[in-house]
N, C-alpha and C positions, 0 to 999 in steps of 0.2 A: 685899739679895742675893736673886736672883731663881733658886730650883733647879726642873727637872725632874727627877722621879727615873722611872725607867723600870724596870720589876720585873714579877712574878710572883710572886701569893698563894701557888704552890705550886711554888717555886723555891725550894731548900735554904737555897741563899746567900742570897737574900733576905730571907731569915727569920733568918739570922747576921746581917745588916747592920741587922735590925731594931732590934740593939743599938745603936750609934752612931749613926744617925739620932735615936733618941730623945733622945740626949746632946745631938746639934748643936741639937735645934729644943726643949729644954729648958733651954739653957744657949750661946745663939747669940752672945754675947759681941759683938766686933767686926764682927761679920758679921749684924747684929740692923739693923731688921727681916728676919729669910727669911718670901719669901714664897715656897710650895712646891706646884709642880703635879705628878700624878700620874698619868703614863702606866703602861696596860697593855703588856708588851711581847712577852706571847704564847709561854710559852717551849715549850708542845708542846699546842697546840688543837688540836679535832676529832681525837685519837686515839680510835680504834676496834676496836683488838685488847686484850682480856686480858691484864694481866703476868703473864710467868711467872715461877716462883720464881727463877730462875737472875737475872730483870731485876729483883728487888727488892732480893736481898741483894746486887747491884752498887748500887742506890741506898743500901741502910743502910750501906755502904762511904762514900758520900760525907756522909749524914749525920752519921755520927761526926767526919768531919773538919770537917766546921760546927759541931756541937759542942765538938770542942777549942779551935777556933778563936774562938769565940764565947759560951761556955757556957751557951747556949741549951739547952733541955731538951727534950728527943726522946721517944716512945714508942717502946719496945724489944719487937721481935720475940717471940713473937706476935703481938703485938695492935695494932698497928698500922693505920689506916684499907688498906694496901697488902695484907695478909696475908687480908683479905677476899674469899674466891671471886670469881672473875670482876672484880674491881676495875679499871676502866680509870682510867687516868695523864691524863685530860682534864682537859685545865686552862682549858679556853674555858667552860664555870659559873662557875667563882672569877673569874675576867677581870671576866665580864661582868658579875655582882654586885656587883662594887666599883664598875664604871664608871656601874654603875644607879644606886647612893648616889651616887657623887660626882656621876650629872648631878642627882637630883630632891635628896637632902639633904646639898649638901655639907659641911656644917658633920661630919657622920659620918662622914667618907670614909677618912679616914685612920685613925682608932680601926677602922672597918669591915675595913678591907684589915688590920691587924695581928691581930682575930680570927678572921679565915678562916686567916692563916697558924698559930695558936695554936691554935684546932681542928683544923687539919689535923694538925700537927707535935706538939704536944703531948697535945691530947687525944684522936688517934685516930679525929677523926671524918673520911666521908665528905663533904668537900667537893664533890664533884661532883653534890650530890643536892639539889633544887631545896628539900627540907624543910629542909635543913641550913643553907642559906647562908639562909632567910628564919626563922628562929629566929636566925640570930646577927643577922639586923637586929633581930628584933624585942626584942633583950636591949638594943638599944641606943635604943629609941624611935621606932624607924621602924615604921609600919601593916604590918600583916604580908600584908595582902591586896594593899593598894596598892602594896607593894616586888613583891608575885610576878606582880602585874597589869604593872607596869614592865618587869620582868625578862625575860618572855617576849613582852616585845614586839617587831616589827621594829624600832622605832626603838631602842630599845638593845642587837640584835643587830648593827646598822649600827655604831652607836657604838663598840663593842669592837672590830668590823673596822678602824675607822680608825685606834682607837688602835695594832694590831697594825702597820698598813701605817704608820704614822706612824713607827716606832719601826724597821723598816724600811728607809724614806728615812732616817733618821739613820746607816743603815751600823752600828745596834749589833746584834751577833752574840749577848750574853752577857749575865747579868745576875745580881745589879745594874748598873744604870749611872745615875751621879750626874753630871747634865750643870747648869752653870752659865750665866747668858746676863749678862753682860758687856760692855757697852763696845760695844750692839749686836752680839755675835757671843758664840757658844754654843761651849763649850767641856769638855771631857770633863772633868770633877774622877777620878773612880772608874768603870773597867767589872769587877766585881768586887767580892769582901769588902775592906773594909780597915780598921783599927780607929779608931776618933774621934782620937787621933792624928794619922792619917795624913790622915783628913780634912780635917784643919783647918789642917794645915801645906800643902796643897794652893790648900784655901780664897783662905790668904795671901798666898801665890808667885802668886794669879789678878789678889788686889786687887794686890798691890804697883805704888808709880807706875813706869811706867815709864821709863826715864832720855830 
């Protein structure tokens, strides 16, 4: 089974849906070998205005509901990486740090992309801060020089563009989105949360032969 999954390290839902992907690709059953690639999908890069209070406590509005939904674990008002003076909501750092793992060390890419969102979400930290994202590589064995020498390069400033415009041309608006490719043609499983469950009864109805 061949998935792309299309997301954002700093997209609520996607950090709920981190739960059921771990399920499916810890426990892939009939659907074994997945093999799983990893687009960026861009959900609000290059912002440049400061949130105001009135734009955060509309986001811990949606976090709570990722939360129930997912019982992922949030950092609660104060403290929060967002409740930080001047804090901007850019999310093209976290993009492009993961798409930097995944081009030079992919074997890290995916453990990478689940501690940017676990830092962000859980521990409060500033992902948008170039210290930040090259500490969570280097917890994972990547050269901490060599990931920040990467990171700020053109070529994987390019690379995160593409992935954005990629993601894009596929007409997805929302994210998650768990796209499958089938039978030569690519096929939406999930745009959105939905629990392993749901996923896998999807999965199914994709393989099923057709009459």
């Amino acid at each position: 089974m061949q998935l792309v999954y299309v997301a954002d390290p700093m997209c609520s839902w996607c950090y709920g849906f981190a739960r059921p992907m771990q399920a499916l690709l810890a426990e892939p059953g009939e659907f074994a070998p997945i093999d799983i690639s990893l687009v960026m999908g861009g959900l609000r890069p290059f912002t440049r205005e400061a949130m105001t209070p009135e734009r955060v406590d509309e986001i811990l509005t949606h976090w709570h509901h990722v939360h129930e939904a997912s019982g992922q674990p949030f950092a609660k008002a104060p403290d929060t990486a967002m409740h930080r003076p001047g804090f901007v909501y850019d999310t093209e750092p976290a993009s492009r740090a993961t798409v930097t793992v995944r081009t030079d060390w992919p074997q890290q890419a995916w453990a990478y992309f689940e501690s940017v969102q676990r830092a962000f979400y859980a521990e409060a930290r500033d992902v948008t801060q170039t210290a930040v994202l090259t500490m969570l590589a280097e917890r994972l064995g990547v050269p901490g020089e060599a990931f920040r020498a990467a990171f700020e390069s053109d070529r994987l400033r390019q690379a995160t563009l593409q992935d954005f415009a990629q993601s894009q041309r596929w007409g997805i608006r929302g994210f998650p989105a768990l796209i499958a490719q089938h039978r030569g043609q690519l096929h939406q499983v999930c745009n959105g949360y939905a629990p392993i469950e749901t996923v896998r009864q999807r999965l199914g109805a994709l393989m099923a032969p057709t009459a």
